[in-house]
C-alpha angles and dihedrals in degrees: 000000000000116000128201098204105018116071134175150321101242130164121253132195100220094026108038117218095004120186113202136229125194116209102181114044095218147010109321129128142139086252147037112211115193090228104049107135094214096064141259118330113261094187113038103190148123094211107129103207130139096277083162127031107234079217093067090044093059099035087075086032085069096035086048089049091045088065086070097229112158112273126260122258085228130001100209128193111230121101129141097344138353116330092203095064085077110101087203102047091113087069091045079062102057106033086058087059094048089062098035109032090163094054129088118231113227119190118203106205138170080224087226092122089051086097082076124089096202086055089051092053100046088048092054077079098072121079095220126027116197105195122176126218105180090166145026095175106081095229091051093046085056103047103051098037108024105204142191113288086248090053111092131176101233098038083057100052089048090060093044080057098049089044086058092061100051101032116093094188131072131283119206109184135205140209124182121193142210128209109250088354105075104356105102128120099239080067096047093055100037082057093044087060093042090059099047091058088042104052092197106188090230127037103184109179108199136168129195126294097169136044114282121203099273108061115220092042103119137194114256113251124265099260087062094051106057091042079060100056096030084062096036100042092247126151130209106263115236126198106233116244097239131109121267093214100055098256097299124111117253109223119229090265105050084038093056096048088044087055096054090047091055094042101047087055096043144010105253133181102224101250080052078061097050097051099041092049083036076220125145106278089226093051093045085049096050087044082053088054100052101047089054094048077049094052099239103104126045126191130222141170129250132173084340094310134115112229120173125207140182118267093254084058107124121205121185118216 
């Protein structure tokens, strides 16, 4: 069956066999990161509002949960923008955990809401927040992730910090970088310091491995990378070997509408899209192939790779 709001599973490196909600629908989000791998933001705000009904989140939730598939190690509300932005994503939570009282909650965020007490409180429900930081130095904060003019770096932190003080669960942070955007040292430094009065559970330094929305921004080289997460405590994240469907075989049918699902959300090579689905390559190949004869997914190539990507996908010259 094809779902609007419920995608996966996938495997992830720091959650496991992670099944995705999507709170928002579309492309709407309080920033616009040059590197964001679903596309440009249609919709730039920091209005909290019910973009998408809970109701209709959980209603595939339970239908997802009706196929008897085995459960996910972690269902996890991320999805097309910010999930925060969802007025109603406290009852998201725990819903979830109604229907699913032996999986962890995980909540993916900009972190750029944290500066609100009421989104603070409503993520204390989850049992993991995965917030990202890519920039402490207000050009570079702007640069990278390109914000709404009320977003700003160290209003943010502060409510990170504050978060730390009333969340019982763990925090694993992220941080992405862009060669020549967000890569200085300054930076490097500011967010050094950030982390040390954080004390997230988790630092996990990343750069792109797909194409974001603007073309020509480019990952940093190897050699920054590990200085990053040498100085910042961060490992390199591994996608667990473990299959994303539980151990059972997807049929060609259930693969090819878990491939546009995937696609439509991120740009993907198509071995990205067999480990992350821990689905056969030639089966995920031959679901590629239907959804571009289709017209739902399109291909293009980026630093000598094939991604492929869905149709809505916006890319900025």
């Amino acid at each position: 069956m094809a779902y609007k709001y419920v995608f996966g599973p996938v495997m992830s490196g720091r959650l496991g066999r992670s099944l995705g909600l999507d709170l928002l629908g579309d492309r709407i989000c309080s920033m616009d990161c040059v590197y964001c791998e679903v596309g440009a933001t249609r919709e730039r705000t920091c209005e909290r509002r019910v973009y998408v009904p809970a109701a209709g989140i959980l209603k595939e939730l339970s239908l997802w949960k009706e196929e008897g598939l085995e459960p996910p190690d972690m269902i996890t509300l991320g999805g097309l923008g910010e999930p925060c932005l969802n007025s109603e994503m406290e009852n998201v939570i725990l819903g979830a955990r109604r229907l699913f009282p032996a999986t962890p909650v995980a909540v993916l965020t900009n972190a750029s809401l944290m500066t609100d007490p009421e989104v603070r409180r409503e993520l204390c429900a989850a049992d993991v927040v995965l917030p990202s930081l890519d920039a402490l130095v207000e050009a570079e904060f702007t640069r990278v992730n390109r914000p709404d003019e009320a977003v700003r770096p160290k209003a943010v932190a502060e409510g990170l910090l504050a978060f730390r003080n009333e969340f019982k669960g763990k925090i694993f942070l992220e941080i992405l970088l862009a060669e020549g955007i967000n890569d200085s040292d300054e930076n490097l430094g500011r967010l050094k310091d950030f982390c040390q009065r954080l004390a997230p559970d988790r630092v996990d330094v990343v750069t792109l491995t797909r194409p974001g929305t603007v073309k020509g921004v480019r990952p940093v080289d190897g050699a920054v990378l590990s200085r990053w997460r040498l100085a910042l405590g961060g490992g390199e994240t591994r996608t667990q070997e473990r299959r994303a469907d539980g151990g059972k075989e997807m049929s060609l049918e259930r693969m090819t509408a878990a491939v546009a699902a995937s696609l439509g959300r991120r740009p993907q090579t198509a071995q990205q899209l067999a480990q992350a689905l821990g689905a056969d390559p030639e089966k995920v190949r031959q679901a590629v192939e239907a959804l571009e004869k289709m017209g739902d997914v399109t291909r293009r190539d980026d630093r000598g790779q094939t991604f492929y990507h869905g149709t809505g996908h916006v890319i900025e010259d």
